[in-house]
LUMSE-864062 format. One record per residue (C-alpha): residue number from 1; x, y, z; residue in one letter. Coordinates in Angstrom, 1 decimal, always signed. Layout:
# LUMSE-864062
{resi NUM	x X	y Y	z Z	resn A}
...
This chain:
# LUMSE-864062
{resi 1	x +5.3	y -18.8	z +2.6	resn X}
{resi 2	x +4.0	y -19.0	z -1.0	resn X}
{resi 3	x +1.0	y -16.7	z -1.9	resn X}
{resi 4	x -2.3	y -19.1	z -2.9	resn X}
{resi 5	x -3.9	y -18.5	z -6.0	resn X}
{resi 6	x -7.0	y -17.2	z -5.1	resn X}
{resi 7	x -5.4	y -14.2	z -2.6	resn X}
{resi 8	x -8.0	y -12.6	z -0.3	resn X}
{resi 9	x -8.1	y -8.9	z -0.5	resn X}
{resi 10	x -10.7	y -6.8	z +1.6	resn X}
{resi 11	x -12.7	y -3.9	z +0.2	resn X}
{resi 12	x -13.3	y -1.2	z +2.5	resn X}
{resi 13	x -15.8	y +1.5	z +0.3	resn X}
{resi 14	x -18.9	y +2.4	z -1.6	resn X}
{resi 15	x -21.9	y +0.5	z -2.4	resn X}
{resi 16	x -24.2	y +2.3	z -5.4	resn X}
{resi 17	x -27.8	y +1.5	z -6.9	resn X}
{resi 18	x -27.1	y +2.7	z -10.2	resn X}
{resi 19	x -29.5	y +3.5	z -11.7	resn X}
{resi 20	x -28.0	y +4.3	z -16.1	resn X}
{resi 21	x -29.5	y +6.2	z -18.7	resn X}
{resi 22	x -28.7	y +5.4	z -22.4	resn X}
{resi 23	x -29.5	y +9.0	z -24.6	resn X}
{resi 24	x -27.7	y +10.6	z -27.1	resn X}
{resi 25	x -25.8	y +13.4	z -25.3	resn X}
{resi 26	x -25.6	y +14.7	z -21.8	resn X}
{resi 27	x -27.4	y +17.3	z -20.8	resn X}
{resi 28	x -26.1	y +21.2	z -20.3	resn X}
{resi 29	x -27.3	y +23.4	z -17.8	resn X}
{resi 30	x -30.8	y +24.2	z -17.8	resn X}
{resi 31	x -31.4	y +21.8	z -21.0	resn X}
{resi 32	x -33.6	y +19.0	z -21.2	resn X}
{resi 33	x -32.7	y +15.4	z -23.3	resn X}
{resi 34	x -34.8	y +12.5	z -24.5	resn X}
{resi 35	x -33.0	y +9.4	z -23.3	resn X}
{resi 36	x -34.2	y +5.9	z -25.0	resn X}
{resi 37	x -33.0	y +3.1	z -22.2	resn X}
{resi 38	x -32.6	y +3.3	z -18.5	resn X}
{resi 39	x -32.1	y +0.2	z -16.5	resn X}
{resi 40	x -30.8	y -0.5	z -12.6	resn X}
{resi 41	x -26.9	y -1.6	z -12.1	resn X}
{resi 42	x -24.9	y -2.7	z -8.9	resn X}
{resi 43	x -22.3	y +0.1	z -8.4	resn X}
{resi 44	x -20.3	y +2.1	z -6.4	resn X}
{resi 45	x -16.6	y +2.2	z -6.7	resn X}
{resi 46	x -15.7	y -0.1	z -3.6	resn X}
{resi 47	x -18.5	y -3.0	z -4.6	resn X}
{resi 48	x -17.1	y -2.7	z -8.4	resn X}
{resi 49	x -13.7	y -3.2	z -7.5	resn X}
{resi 50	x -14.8	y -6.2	z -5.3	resn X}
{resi 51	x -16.6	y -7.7	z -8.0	resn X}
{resi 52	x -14.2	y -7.2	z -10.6	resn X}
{resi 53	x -11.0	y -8.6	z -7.6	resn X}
{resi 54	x -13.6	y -11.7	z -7.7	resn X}
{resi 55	x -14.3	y -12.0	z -10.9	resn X}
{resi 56	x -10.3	y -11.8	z -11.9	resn X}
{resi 57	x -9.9	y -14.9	z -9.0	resn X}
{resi 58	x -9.7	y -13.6	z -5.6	resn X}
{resi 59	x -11.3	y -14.4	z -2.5	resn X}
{resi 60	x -12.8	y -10.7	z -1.9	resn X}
{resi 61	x -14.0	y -9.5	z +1.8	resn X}
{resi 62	x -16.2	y -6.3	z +1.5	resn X}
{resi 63	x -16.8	y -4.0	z +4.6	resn X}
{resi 64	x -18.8	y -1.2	z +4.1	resn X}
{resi 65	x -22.6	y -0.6	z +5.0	resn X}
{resi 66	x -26.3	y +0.1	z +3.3	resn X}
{resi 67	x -29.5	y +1.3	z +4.0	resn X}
{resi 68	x -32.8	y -1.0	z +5.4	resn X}
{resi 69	x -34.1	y -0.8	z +1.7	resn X}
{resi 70	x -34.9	y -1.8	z -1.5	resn X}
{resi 71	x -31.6	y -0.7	z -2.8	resn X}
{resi 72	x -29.4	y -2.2	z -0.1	resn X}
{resi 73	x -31.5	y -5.7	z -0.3	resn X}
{resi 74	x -30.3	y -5.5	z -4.4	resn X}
{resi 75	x -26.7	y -4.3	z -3.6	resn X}
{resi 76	x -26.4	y -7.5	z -0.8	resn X}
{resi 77	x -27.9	y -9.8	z -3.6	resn X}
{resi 78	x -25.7	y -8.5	z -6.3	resn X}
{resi 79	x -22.7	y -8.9	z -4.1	resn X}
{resi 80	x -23.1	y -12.5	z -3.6	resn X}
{resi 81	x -24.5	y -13.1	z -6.9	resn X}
{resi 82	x -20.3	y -11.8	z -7.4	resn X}
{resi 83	x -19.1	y -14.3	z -5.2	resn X}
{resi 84	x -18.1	y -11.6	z -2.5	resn X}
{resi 85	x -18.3	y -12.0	z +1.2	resn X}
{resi 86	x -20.8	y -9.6	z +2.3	resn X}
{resi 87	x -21.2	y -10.7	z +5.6	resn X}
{resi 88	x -19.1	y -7.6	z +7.3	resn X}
{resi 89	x -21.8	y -4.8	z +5.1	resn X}
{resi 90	x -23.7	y -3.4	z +7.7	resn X}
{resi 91	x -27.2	y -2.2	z +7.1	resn X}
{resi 92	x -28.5	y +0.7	z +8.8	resn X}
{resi 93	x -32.0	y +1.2	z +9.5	resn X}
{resi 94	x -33.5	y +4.6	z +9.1	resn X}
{resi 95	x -30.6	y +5.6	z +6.3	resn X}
{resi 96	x -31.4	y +5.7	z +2.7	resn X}
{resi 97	x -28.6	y +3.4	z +0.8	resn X}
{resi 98	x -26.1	y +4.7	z -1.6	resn X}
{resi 99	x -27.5	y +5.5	z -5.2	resn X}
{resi 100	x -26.4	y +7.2	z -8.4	resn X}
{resi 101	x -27.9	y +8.6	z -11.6	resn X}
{resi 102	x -25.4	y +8.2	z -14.6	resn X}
{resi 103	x -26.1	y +9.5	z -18.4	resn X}
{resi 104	x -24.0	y +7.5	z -21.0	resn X}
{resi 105	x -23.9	y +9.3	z -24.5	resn X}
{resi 106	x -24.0	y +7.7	z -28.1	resn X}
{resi 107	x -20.1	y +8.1	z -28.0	resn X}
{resi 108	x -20.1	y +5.6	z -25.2	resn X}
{resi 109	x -18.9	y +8.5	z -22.6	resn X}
{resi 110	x -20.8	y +9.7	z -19.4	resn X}
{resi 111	x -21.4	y +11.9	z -16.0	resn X}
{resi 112	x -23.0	y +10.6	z -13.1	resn X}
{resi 113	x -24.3	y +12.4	z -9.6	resn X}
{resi 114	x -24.0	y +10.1	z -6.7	resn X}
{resi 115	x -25.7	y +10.2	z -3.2	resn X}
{resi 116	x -23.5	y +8.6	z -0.9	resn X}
{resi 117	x -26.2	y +7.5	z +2.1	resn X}
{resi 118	x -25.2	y +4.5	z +4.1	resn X}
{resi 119	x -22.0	y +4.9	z +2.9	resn X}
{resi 120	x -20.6	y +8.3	z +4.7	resn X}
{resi 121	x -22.2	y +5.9	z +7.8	resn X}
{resi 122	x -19.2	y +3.3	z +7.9	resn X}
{resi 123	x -18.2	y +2.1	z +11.4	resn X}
{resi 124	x -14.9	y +2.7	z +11.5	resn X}
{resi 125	x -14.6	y +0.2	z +14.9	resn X}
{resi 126	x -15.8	y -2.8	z +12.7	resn X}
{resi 127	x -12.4	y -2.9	z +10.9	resn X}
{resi 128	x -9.9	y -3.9	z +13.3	resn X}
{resi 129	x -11.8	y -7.0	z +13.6	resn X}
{resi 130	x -9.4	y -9.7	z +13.4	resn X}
{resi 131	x -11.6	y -11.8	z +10.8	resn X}
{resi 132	x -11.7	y -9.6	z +8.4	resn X}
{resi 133	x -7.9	y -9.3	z +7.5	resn X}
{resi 134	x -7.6	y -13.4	z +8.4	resn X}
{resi 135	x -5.2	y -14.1	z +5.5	resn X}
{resi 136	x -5.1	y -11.1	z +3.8	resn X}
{resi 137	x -3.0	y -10.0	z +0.9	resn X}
{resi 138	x -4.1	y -6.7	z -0.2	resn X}
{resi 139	x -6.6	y -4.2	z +0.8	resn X}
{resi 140	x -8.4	y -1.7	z -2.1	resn X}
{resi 141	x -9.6	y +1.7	z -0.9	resn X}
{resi 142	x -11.4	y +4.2	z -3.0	resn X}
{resi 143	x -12.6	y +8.1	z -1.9	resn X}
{resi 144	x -16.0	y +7.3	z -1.9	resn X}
{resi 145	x -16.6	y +7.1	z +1.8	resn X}
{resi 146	x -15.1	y +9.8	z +4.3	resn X}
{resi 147	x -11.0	y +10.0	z +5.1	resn X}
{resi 148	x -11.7	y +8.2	z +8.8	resn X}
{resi 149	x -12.8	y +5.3	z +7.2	resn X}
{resi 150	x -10.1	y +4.7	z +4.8	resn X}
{resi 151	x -7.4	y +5.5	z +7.4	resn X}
{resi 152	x -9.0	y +2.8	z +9.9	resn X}
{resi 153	x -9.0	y +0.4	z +7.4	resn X}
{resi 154	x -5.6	y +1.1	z +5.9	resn X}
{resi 155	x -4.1	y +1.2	z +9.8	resn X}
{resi 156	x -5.4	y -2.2	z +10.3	resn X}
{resi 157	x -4.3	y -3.7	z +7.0	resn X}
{resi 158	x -0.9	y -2.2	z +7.7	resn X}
{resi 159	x -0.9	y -4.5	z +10.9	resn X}
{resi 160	x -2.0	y -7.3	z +9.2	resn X}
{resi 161	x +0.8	y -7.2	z +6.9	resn X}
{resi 162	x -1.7	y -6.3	z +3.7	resn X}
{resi 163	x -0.4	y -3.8	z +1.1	resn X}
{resi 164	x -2.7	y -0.8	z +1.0	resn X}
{resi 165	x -4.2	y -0.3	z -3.1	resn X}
{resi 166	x -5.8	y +3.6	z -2.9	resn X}
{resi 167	x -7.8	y +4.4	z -5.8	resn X}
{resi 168	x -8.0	y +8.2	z -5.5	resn X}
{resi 169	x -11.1	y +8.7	z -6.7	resn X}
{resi 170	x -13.0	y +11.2	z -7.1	resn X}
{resi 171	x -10.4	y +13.6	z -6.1	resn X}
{resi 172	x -10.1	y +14.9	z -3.0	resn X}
{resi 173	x -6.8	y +16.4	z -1.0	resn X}
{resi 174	x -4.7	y +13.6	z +0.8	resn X}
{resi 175	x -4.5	y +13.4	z +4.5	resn X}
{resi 176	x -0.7	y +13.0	z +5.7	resn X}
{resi 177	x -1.4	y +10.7	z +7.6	resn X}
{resi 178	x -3.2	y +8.6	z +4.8	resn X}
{resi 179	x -0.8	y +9.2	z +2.2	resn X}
{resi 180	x +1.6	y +7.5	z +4.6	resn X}
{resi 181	x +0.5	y +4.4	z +4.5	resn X}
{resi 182	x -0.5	y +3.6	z +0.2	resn X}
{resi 183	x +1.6	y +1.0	z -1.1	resn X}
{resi 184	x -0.3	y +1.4	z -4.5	resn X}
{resi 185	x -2.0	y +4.9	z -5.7	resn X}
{resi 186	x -4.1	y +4.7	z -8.8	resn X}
{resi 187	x -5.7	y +7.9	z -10.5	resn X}
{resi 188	x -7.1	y +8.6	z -13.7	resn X}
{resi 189	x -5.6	y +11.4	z -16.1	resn X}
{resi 190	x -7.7	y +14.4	z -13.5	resn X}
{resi 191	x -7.2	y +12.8	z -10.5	resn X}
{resi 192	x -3.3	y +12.6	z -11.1	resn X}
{resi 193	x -2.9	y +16.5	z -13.2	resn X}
{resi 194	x -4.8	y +17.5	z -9.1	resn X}
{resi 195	x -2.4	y +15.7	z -7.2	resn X}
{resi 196	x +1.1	y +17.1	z -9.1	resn X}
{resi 197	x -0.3	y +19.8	z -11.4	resn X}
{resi 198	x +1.3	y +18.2	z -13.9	resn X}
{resi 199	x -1.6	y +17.7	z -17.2	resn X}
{resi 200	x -2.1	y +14.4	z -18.5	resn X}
{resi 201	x -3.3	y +13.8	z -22.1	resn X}
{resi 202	x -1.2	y +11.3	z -23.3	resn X}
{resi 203	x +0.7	y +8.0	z -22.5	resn X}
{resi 204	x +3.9	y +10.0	z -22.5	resn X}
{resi 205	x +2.3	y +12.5	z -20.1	resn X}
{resi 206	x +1.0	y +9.9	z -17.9	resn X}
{resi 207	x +4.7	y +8.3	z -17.9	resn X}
{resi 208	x +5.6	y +11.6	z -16.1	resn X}
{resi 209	x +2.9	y +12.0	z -13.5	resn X}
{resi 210	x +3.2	y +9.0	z -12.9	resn X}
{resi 211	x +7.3	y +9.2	z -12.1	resn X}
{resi 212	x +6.0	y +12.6	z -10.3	resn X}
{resi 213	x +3.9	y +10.7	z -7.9	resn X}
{resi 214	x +6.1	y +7.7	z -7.1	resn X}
{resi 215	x +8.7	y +10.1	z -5.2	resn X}
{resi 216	x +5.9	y +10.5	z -2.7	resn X}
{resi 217	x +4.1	y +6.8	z -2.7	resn X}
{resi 218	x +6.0	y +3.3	z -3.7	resn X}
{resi 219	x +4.0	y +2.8	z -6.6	resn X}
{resi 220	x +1.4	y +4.9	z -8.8	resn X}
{resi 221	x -0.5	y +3.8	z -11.9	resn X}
{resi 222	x -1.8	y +6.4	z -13.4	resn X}
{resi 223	x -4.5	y +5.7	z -16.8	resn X}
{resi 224	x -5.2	y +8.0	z -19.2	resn X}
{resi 225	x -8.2	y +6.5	z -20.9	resn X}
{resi 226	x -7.5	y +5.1	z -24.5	resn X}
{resi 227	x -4.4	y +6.6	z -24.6	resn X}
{resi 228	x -3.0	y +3.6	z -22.1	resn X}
{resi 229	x -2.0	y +3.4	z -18.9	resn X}
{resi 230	x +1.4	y +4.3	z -17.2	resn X}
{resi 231	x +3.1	y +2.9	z -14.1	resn X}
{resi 232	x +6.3	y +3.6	z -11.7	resn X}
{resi 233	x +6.5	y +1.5	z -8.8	resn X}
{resi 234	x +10.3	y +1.1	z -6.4	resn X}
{resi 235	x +12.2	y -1.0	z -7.8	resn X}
{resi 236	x +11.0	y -2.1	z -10.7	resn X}
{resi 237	x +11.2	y -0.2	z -14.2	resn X}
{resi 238	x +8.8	y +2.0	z -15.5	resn X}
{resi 239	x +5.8	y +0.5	z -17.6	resn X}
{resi 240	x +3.6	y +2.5	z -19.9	resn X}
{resi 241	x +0.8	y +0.4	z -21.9	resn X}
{resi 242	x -0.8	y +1.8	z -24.6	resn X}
{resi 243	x -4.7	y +0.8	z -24.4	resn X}
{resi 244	x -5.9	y -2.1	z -26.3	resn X}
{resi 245	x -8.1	y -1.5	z -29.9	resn X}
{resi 246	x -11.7	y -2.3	z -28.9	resn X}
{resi 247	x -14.6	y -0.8	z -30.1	resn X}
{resi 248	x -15.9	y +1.2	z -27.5	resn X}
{resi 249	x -19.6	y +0.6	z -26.1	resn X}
{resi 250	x -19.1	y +2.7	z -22.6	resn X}
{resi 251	x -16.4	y +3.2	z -20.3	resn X}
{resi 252	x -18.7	y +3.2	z -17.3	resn X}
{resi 253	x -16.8	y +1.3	z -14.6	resn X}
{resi 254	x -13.9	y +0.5	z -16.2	resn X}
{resi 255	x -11.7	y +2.3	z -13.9	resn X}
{resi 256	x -13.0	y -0.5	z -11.4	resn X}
{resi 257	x -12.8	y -2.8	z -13.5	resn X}
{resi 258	x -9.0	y -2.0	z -14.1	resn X}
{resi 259	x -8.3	y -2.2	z -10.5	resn X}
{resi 260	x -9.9	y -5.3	z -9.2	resn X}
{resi 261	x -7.9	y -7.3	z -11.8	resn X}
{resi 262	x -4.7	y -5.1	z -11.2	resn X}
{resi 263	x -5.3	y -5.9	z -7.1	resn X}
{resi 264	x -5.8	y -9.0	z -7.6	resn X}
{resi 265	x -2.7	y -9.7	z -9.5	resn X}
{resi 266	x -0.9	y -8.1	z -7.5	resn X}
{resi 267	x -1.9	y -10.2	z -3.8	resn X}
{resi 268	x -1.0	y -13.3	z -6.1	resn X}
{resi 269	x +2.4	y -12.9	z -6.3	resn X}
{resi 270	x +2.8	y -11.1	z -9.9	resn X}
{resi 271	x +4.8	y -8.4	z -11.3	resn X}
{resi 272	x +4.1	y -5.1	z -11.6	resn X}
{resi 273	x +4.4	y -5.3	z -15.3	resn X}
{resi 274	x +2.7	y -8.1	z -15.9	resn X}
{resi 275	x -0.1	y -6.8	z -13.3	resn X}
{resi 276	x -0.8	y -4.0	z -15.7	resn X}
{resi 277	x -1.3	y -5.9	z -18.4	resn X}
{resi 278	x -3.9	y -8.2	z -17.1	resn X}
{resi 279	x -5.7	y -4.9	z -15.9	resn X}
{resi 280	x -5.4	y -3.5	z -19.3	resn X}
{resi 281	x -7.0	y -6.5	z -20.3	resn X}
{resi 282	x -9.6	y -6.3	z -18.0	resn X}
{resi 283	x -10.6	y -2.6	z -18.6	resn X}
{resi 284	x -10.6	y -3.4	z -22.7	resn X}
{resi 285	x -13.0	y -6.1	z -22.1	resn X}
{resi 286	x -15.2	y -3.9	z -19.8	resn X}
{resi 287	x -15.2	y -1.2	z -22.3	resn X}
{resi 288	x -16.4	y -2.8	z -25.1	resn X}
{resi 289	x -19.2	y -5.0	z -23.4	resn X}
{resi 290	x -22.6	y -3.8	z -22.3	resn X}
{resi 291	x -22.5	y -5.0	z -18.6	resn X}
């Protein structure tokens, strides 16, 4: 059977208000600094990713689950406003939603605190629901909601016949029993130097985490910021992609925005070289355009 052109891929994970600061530097401990912008953004790693799957041309299921607020009524709207089904987001009365503060510098770089609410609330029952993996290629987790919830969804994509995409992000140690069942692990440069020790700070070092990795998952990507982004998957011969010359306005999000289009190209039948490149695309573009 040939895979359409719009593949569906389900998002189990995170929902985020955003709220972003523009100032000239982050702050330090116990120091105070004058931003000059602030403005409200749909975030959170999983509804990124879904976004970004959609906007790259897949059909894009998101599970996850908000609070009976403000913020979840803008993260719903923003969804759909993404073309993402949003019908399988639960929202929870008497929980606050899922928010963030983050602080981008003048040299387009930034740190972010996140309160996960709603989204540490995932039922784990809703996603063995046969409509949700109806025709699924590909499922995208992400480490922003608890262990139980990733490992229900990635048992139930496994039966469906979906490949299982883990963005391991932020770090946190592995369950076996998780680990198990990734098709697809992508980390940044920390993520990967706390899963094999190994330190990552350039394309070349990258190349070998990467390599690291793939003897305990089928395939890894591993990015490394603008140095590029490196990838090993069975089978198929190492890629390493330096990152594209752009001028750099913030790199919030464009790990998410690397992964949707990456995903996406993946559930639609294309190589794992030529997957990378179109999510190196994707992240160039993110980086060097005020979203």
């Amino acid at each position: 059977m040939s895979t359409p052109a719009k593949p569906v891929i389900v998002v189990v994970g995170s929902l985020h208000y955003d709220i972003m600061v523009d100032a000239p530097d982050r702050p330090r401990k116990g120091e105070t600094v004058t931003g000059h912008a602030w403005a409200p953004k749909f975030g959170g790693k999983g509804g990124n990713q879904a976004a970004s799957a959609s906007k790259a041309g897949a059909e894009v299921r998101m599970a996850g689950a908000v609070g009976d607020d403000e913020f979840g009524r803008f993260l719903l709207a923003a969804l759909g406003n993404s073309d993402v089904d949003a019908t399988r987001v639960a929202t929870l009365p008497g929980i606050g939603s899922g928010m963030s503060v983050a602080i981008s510098d003048s040299e387009g770089d930034y740190g972010a605190v996140i309160v996960s609410g709603a989204n540490l609330k995932i039922d784990t029952a809703s996603l063995s629901k046969a409509d949700l993996w109806k025709d699924a290629k590909a499922l995208i987790l992400q480490n922003e909601v608890p262990d139980a919830v990733n490992l229900a969804a990635a048992q139930a994509a496994r039966e469906a016949g979906a490949i299982v995409c883990l963005n391991a992000a932020p770090f946190r140690a592995l369950p076996g029993e998780l680990a198990a069942l990734v098709d697809v692990l992508i980390v940044n440069a920390i993520e990967a130097e706390e899963l094999c020790g190994r330190p990552v700070t350039d394309l070349a070092s990258a190349t070998a985490a990467a390599q690291e990795l793939a003897t305990r998952f089928p395939g890894v990507v591993v990015t490394a910021g603008g140095a590029g982004v490196a990838g090993v998957r069975s089978g198929d011969a190492p890629v390493a992609l330096e990152a594209l010359p752009v001028r750099l306005v913030s790199t919030h999000g464009a790990g998410d925005a690397f992964v949707g289009a990456l995903v996406r190209s993946l559930a639609a039948g294309a190589s794992f070289a030529e997957s990378l490149s179109r999510a190196n695309e994707a992240a160039a573009r993110h980086v060097s355009a005020r979203s």
